[in-house]
BAKOL-894534 format. One line per field, with one value per atom (N, C-alpha, C): x, y, z; residue in three letters; residue number from 1; atom name. Coordinates in steps of 0.1 Angstrom, whole numbers, plus 2048, in hexadecimal, padded with zeros to 3 digits. Layout:
east = (X, ...)
north = (Y, ...)
up = (Z, ...)
residu = (ALA, ...)
num = (NUM, ...)
atome = (CA, ...)
END
This chain:
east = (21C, 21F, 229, 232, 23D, 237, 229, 222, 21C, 212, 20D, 218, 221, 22D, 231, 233, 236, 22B, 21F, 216, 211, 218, 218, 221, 22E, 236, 232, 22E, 22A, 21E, 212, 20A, 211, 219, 222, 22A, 231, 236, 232, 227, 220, 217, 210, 20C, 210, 21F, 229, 22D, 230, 230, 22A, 238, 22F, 22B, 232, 22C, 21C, 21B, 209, 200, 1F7, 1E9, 1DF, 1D9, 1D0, 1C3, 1B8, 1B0, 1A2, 1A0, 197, 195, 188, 186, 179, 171, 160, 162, 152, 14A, 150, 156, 15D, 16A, 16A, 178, 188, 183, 190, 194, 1A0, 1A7, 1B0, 1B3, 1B8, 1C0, 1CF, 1D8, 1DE, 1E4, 1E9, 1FD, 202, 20E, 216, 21E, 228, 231, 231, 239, 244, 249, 252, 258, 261, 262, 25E, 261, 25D, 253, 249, 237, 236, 243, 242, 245, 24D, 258, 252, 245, 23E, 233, 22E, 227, 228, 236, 23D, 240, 23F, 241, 22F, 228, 218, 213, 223, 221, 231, 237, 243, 244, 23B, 23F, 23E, 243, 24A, 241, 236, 229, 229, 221, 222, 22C, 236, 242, 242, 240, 243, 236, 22D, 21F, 221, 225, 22A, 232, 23D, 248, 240, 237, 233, 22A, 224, 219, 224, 22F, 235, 238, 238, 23B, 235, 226, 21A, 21A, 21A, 218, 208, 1FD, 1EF, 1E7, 1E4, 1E0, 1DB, 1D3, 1CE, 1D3, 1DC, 1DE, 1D2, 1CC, 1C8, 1CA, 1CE, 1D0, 1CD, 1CA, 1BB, 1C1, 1C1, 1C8, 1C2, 1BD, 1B3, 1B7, 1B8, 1BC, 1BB, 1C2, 1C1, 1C2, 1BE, 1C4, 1CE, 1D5, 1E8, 1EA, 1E2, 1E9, 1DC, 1E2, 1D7, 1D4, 1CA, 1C7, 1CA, 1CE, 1CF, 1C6, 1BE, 1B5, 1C2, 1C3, 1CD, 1C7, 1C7, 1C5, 1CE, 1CE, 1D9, 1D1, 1D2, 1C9, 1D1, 1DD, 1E1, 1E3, 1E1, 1DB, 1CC, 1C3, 1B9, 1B0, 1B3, 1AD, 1AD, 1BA, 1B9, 1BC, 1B5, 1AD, 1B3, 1B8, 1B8, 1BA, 1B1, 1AD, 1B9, 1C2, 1C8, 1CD, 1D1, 1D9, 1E0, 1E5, 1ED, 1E7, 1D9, 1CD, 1CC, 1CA, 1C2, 1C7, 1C8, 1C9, 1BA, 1B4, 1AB, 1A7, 1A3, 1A5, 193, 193, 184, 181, 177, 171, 167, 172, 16D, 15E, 152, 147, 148, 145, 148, 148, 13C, 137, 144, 14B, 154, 163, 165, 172, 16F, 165, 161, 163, 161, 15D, 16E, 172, 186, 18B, 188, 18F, 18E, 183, 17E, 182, 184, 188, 197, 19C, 1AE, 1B2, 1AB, 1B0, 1AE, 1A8, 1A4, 1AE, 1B7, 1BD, 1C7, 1C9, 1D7, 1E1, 1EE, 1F8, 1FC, 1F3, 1F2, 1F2, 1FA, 1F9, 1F0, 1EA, 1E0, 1E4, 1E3, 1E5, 1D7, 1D2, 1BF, 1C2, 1BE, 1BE, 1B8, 1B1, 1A0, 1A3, 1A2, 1A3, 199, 18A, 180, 183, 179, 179, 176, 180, 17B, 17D, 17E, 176, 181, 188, 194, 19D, 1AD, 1B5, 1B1, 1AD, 1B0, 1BC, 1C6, 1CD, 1CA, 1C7, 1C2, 1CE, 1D1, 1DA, 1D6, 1D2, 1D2, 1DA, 1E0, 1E9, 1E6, 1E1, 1DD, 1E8, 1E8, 1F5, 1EF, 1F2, 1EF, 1F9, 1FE, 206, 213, 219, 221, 223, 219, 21C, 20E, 211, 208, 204, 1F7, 1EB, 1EE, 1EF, 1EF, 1E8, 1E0, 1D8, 1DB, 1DE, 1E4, 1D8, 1D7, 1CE, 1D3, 1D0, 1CE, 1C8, 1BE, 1B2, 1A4, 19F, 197, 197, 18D, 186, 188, 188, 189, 178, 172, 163, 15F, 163, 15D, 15C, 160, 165, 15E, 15A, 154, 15B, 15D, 169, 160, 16C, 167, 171, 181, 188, 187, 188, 182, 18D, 19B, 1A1, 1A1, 19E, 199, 18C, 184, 176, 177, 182, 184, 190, 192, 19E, 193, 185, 178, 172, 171, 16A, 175, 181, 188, 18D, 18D, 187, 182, 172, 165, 166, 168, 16A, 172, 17A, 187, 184, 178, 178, 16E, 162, 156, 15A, 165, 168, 16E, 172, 181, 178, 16E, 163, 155, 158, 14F, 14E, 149, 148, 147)
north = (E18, E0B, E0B, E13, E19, E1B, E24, E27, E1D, E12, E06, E00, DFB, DF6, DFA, E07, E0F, E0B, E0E, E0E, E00, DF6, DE9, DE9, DEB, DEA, DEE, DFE, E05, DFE, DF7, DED, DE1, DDB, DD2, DD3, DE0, DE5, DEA, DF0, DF4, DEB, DE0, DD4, DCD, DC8, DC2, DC7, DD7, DDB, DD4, DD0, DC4, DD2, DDC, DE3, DF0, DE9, DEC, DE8, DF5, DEE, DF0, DE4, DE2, DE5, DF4, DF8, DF7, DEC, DEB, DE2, DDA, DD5, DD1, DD8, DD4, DCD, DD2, DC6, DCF, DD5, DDD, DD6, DC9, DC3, DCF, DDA, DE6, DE0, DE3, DE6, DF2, DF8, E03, E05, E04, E04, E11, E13, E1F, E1E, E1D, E1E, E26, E21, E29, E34, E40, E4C, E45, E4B, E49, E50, E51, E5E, E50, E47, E3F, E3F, E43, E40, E4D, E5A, E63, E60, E54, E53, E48, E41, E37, E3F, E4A, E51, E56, E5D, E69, E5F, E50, E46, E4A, E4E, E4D, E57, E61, E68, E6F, E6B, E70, E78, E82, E92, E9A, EA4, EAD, EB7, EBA, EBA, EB7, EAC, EA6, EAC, EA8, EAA, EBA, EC2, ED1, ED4, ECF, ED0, ECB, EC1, EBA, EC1, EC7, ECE, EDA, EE2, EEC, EF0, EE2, EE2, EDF, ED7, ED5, EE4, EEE, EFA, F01, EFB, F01, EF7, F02, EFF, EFA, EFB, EF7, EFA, EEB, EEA, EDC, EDA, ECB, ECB, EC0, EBC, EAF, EB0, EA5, E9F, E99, E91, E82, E82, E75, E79, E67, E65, E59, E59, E4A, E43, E39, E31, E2E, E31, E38, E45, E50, E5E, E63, E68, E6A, E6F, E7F, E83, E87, E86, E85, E98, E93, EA5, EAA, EB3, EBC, EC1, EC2, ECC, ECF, EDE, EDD, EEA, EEB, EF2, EF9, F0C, F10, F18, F0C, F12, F24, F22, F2E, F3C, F37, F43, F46, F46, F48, F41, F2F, F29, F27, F2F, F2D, F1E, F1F, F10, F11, F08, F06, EF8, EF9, EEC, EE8, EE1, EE3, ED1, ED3, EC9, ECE, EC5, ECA, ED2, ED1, ED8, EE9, EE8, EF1, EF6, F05, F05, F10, F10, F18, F17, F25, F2C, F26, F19, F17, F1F, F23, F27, F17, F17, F0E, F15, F0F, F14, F1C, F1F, F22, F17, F0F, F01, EF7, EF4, EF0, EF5, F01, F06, F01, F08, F05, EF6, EEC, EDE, ED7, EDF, EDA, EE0, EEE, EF5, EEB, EE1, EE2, ED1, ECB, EC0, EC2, EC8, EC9, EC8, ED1, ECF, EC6, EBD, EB0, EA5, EA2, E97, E91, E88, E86, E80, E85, E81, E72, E6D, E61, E5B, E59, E53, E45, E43, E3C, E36, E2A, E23, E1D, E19, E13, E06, E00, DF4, DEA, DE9, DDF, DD6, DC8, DC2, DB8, DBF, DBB, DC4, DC2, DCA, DD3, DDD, DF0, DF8, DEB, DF4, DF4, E00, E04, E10, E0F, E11, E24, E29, E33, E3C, E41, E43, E53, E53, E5A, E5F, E67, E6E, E7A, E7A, E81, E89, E95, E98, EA3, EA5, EAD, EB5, EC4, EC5, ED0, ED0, EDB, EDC, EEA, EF1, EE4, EE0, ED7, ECB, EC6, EB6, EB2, EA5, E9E, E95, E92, E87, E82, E78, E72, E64, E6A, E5B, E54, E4C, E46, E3C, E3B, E2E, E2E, E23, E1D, E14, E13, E06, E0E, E17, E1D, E29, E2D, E3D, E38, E43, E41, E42, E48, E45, E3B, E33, E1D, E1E, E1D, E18, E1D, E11, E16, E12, E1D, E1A, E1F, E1C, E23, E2A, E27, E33, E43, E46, E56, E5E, E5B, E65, E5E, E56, E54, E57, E58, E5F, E6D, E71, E81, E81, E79, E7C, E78, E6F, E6C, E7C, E83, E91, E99, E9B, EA2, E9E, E92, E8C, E8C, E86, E90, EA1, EA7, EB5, EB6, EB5, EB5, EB2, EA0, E9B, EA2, EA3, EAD, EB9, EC2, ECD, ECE, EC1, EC1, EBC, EB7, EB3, EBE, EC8, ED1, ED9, EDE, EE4, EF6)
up = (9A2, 9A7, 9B3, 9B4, 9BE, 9CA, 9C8, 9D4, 9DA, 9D0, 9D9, 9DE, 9DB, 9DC, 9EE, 9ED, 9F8, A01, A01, A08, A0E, A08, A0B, A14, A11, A1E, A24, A2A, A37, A3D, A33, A3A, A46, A3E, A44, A4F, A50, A5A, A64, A69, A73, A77, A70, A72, A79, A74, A7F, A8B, A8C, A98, AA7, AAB, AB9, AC3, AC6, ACD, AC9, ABF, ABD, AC7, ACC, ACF, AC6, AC7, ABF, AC7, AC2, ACC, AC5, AB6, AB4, AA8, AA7, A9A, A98, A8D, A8C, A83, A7E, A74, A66, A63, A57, A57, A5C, A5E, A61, A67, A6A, A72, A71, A86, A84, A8F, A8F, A9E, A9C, AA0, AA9, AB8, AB9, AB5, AB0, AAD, AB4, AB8, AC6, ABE, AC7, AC2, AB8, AB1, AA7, A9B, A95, A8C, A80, A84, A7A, A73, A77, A75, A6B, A6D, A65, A54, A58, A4E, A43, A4D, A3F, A39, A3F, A34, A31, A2E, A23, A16, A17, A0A, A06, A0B, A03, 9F5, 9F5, 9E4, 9E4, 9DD, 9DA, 9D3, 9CF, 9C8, 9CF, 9CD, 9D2, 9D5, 9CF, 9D5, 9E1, 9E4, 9F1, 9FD, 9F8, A03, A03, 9FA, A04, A0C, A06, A12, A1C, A20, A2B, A34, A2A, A34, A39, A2A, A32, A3F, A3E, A4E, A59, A58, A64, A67, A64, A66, A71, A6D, A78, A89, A8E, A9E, A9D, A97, A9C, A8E, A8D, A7F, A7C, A6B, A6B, A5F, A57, A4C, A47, A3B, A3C, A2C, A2B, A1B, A16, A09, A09, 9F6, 9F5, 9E8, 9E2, 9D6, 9D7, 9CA, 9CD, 9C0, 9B3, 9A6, 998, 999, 9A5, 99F, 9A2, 99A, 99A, 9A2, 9A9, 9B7, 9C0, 9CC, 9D8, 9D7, 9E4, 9EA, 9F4, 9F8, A02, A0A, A18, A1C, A2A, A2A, A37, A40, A4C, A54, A5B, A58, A62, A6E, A79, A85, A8C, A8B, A90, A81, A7B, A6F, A72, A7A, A7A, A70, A72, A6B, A5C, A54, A48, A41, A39, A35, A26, A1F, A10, A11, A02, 9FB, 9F0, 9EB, 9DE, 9DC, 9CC, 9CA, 9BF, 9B6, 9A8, 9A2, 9A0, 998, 99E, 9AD, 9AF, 9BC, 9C0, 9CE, 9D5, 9DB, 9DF, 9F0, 9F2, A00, A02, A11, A11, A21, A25, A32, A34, A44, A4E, A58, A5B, A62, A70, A73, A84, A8F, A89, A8E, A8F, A83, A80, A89, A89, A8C, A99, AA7, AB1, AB4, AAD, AAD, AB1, AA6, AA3, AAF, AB5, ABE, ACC, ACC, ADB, ADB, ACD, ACC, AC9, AC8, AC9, AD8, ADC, AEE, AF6, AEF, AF5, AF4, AE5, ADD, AE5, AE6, AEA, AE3, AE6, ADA, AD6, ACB, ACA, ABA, AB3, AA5, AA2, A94, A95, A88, A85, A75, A74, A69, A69, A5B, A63, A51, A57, A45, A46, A39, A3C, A34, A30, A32, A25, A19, A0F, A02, A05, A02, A05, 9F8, 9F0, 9DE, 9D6, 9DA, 9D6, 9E4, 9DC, 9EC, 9EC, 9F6, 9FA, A05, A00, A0E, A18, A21, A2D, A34, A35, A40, A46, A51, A5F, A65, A66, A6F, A78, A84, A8D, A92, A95, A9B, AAB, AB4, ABE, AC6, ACA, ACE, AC8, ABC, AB5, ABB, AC0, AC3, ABA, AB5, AA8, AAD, AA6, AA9, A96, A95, A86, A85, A7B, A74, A66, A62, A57, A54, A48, A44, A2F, A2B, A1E, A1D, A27, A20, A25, A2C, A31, A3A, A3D, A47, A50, A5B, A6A, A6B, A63, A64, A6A, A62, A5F, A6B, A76, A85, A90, A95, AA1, AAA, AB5, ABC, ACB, AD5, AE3, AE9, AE5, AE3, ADF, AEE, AEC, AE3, AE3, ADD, ACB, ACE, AB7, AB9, ABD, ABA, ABA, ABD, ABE, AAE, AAB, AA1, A95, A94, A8A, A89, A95, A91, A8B, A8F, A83, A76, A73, A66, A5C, A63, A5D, A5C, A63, A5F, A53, A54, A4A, A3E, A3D, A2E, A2B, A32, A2F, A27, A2E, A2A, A1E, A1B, A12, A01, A05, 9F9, 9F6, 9FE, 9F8, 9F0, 9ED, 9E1, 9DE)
residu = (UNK, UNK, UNK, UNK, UNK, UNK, UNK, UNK, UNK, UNK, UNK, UNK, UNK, UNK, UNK, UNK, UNK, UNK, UNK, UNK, UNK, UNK, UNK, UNK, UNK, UNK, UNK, UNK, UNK, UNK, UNK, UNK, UNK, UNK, UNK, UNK, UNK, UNK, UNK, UNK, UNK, UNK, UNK, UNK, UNK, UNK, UNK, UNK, UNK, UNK, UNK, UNK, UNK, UNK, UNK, UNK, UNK, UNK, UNK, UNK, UNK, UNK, UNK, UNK, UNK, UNK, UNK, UNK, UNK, UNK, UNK, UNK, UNK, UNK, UNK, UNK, UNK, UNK, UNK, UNK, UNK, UNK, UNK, UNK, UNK, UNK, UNK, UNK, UNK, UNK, UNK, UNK, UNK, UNK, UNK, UNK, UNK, UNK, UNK, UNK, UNK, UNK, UNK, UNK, UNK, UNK, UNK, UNK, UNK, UNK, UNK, UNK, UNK, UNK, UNK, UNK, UNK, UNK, UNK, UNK, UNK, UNK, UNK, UNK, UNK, UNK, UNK, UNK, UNK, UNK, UNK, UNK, UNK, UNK, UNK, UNK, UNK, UNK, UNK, UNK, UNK, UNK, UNK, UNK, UNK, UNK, UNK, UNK, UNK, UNK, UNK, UNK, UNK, UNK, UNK, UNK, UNK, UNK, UNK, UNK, UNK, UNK, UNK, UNK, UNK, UNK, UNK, UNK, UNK, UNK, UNK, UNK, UNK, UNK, UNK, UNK, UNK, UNK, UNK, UNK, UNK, UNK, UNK, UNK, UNK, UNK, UNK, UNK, UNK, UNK, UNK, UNK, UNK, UNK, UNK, UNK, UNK, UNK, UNK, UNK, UNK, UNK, UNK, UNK, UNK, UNK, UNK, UNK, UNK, UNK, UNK, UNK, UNK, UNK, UNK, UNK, UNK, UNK, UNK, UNK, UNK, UNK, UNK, UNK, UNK, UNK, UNK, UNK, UNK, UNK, UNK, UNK, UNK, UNK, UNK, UNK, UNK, UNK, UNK, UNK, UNK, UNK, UNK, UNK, UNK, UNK, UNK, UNK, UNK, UNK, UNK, UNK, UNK, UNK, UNK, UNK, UNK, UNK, UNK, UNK, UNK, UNK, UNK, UNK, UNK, UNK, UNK, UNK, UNK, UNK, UNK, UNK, UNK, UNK, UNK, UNK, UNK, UNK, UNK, UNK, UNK, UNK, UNK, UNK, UNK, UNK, UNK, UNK, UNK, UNK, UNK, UNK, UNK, UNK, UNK, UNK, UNK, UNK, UNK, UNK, UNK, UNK, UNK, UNK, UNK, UNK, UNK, UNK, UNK, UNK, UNK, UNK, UNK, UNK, UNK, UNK, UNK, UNK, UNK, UNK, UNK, UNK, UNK, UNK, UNK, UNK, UNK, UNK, UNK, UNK, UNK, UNK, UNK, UNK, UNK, UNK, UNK, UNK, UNK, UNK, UNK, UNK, UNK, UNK, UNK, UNK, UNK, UNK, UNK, UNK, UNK, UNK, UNK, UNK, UNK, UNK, UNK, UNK, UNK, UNK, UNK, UNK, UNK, UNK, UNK, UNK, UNK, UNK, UNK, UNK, UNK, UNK, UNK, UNK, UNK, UNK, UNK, UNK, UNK, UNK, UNK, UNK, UNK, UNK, UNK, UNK, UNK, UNK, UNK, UNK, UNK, UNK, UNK, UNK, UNK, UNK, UNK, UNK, UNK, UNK, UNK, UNK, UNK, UNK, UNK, UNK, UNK, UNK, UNK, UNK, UNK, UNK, UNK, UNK, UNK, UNK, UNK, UNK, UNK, UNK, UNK, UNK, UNK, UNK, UNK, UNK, UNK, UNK, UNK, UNK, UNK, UNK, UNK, UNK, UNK, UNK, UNK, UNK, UNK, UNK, UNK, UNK, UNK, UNK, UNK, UNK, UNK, UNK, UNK, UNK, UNK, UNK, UNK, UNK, UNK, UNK, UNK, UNK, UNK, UNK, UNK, UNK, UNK, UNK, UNK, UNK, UNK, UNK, UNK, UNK, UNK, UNK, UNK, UNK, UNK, UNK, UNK, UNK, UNK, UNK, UNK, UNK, UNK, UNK, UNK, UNK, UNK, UNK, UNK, UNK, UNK, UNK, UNK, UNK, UNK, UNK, UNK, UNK, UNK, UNK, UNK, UNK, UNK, UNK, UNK, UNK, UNK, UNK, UNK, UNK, UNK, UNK, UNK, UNK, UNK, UNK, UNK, UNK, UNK, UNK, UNK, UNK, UNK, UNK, UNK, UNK, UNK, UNK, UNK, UNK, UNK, UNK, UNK, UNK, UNK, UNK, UNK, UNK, UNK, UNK, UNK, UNK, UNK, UNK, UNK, UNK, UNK, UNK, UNK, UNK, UNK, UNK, UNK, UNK, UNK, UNK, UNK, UNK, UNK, UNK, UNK)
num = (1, 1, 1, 2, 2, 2, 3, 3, 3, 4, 4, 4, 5, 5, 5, 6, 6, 6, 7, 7, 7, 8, 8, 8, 9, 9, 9, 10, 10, 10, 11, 11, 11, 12, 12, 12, 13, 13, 13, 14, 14, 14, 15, 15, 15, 16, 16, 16, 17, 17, 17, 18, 18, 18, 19, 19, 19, 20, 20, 20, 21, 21, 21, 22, 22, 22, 23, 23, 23, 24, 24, 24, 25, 25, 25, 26, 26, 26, 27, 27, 27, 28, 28, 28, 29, 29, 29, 30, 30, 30, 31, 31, 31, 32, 32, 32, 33, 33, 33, 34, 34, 34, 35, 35, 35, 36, 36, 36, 37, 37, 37, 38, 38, 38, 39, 39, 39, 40, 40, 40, 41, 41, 41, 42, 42, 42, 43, 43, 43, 44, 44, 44, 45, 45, 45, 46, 46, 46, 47, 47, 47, 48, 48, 48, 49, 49, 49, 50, 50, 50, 51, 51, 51, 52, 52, 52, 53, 53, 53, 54, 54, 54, 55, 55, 55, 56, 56, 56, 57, 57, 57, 58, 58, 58, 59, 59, 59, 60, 60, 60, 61, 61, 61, 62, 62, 62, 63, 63, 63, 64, 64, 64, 65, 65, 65, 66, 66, 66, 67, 67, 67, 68, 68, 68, 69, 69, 69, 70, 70, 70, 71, 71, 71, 72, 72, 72, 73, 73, 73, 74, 74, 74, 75, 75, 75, 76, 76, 76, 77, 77, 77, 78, 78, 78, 79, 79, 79, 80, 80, 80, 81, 81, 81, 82, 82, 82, 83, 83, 83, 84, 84, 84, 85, 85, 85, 86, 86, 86, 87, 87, 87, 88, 88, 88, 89, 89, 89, 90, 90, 90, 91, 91, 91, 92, 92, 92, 93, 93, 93, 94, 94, 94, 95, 95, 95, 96, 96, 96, 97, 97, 97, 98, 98, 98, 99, 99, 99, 100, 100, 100, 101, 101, 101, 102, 102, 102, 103, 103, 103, 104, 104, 104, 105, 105, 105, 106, 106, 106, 107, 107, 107, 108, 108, 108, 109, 109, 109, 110, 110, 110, 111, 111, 111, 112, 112, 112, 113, 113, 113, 114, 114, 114, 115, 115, 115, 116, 116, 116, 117, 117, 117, 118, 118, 118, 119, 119, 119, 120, 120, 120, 121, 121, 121, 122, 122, 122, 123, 123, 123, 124, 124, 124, 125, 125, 125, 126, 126, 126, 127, 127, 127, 128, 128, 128, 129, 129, 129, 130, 130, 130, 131, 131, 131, 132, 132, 132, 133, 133, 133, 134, 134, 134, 135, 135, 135, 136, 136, 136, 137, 137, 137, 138, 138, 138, 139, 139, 139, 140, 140, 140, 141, 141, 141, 142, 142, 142, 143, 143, 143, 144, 144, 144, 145, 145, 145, 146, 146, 146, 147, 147, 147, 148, 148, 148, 149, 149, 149, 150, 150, 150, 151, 151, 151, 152, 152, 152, 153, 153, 153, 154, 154, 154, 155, 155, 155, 156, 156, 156, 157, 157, 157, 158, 158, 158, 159, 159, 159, 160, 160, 160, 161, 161, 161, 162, 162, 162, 163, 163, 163, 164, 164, 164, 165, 165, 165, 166, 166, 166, 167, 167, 167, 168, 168, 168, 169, 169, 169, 170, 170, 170, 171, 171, 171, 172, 172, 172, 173, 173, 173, 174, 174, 174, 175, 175, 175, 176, 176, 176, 177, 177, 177, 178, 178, 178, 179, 179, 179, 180, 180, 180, 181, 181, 181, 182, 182, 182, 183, 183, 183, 184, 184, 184, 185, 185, 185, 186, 186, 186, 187, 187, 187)
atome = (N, CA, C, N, CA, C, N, CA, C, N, CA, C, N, CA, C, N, CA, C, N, CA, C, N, CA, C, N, CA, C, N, CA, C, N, CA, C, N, CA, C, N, CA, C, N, CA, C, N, CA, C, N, CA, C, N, CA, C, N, CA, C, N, CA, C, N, CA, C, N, CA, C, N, CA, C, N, CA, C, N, CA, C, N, CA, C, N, CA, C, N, CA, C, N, CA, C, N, CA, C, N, CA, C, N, CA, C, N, CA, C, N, CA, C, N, CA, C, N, CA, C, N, CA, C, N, CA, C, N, CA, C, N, CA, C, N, CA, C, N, CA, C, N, CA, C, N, CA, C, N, CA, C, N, CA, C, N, CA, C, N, CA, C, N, CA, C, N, CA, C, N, CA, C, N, CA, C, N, CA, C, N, CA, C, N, CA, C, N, CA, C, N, CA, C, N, CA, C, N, CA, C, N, CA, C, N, CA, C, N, CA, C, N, CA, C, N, CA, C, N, CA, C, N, CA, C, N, CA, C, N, CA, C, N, CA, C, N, CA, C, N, CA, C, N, CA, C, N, CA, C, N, CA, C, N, CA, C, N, CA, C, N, CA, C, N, CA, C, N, CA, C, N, CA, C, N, CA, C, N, CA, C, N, CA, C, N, CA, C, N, CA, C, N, CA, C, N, CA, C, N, CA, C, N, CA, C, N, CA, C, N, CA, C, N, CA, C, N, CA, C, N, CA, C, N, CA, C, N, CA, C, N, CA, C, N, CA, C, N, CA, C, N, CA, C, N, CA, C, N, CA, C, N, CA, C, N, CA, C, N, CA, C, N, CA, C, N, CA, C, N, CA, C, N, CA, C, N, CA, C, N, CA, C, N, CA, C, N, CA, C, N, CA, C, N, CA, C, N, CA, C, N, CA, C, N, CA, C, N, CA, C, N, CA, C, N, CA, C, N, CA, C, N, CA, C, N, CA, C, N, CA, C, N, CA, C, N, CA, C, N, CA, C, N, CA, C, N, CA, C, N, CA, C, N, CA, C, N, CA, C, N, CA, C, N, CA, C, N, CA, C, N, CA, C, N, CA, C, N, CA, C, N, CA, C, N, CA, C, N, CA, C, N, CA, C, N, CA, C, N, CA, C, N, CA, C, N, CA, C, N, CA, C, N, CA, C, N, CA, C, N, CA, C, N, CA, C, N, CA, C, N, CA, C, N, CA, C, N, CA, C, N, CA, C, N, CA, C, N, CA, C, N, CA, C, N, CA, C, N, CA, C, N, CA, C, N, CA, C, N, CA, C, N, CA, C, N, CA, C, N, CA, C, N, CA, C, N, CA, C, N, CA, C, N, CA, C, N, CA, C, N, CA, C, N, CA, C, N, CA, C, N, CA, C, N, CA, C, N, CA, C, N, CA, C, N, CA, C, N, CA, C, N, CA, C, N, CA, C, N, CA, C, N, CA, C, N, CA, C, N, CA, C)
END
């Protein structure tokens, strides 16, 4: 309850943000927001799981100079997942949560795809919220890092999928996404 609680506020708060642009809204009723540099933006989704879990994984990727965190938490189950990327380890990949931790191999297709779409990104934070029925809440966090400056996507109502956009640098932050959830659900 603490956490919808939480994640209500941070809805509310980046919403209000007058210095938002707003760079999009379809027929999935989304819009999706760039949110101006801020340590703030760090600080409303560290409220999206308060164990201790969470937070040393968090600390431990801030560690990595070039890397993908990606974490996805969906509503009724008690703790979210982990898929994180350490691009300057030579790609080492693990999948884990409370349950489980396990070492996955990313494709060549794939590594290639991230390597050539990292050089592209520009340092830009992203919030996403849709207010048709989206079932039940899912929360999404994104965190890109190259040579230590971050690209971050936040959402608790939907995918960066949903969205069709013409913004080049979120269509580059939808392919490392898809990679990510693809990889993070396989088997």
């Amino acid at each position: 309850m603490k956490n919808k609680i939480g994640l209500l506020l941070v809805c509310l708060i980046l919403m209000g943000c007058k210095a938002q642009k707003k760079i999009v809204s379809n027929e999935n009723k989304c819009n999706v927001q760039i949110v101006p540099p801020s340590e703030d933006f760090e600080s409303f989704y560290k409220t999206i799981d308060s164990t201790d879990f969470f937070k040393n994984e968090l600390a431990n990727f801030n560690n990595t100079n070039n890397g993908i965190f990606y974490y996805e938490h969906h509503d009724g189950i008690q703790n979210g997942g982990f898929f994180i990327v350490d691009i300057d380890s030579d790609y080492s990949v693990k999948s884990k949560n409370l349950m489980f931790n396990k070492n996955v191999n990313l494709s060549i297709e794939n590594k290639k795809k991230l390597n050539e779409t990292l050089i592209l990104l520009k340092d830009e934070d992203y919030f996403q919220s849709c207010s048709g029925d989206q079932g039940h809440m899912t929360v999404c966090l994104l965190i890109i890092k190259c040579n230590n400056e971050k690209v971050q996507y936040f959402s608790f109502t939907g995918f960066p999928s949903q969205i069709k956009i013409a913004d080049d640098n979120f269509k580059l932050i939808q392919e490392v996404f898809d990679i990510m959830n693809y990889n993070s659900h396989k088997k």
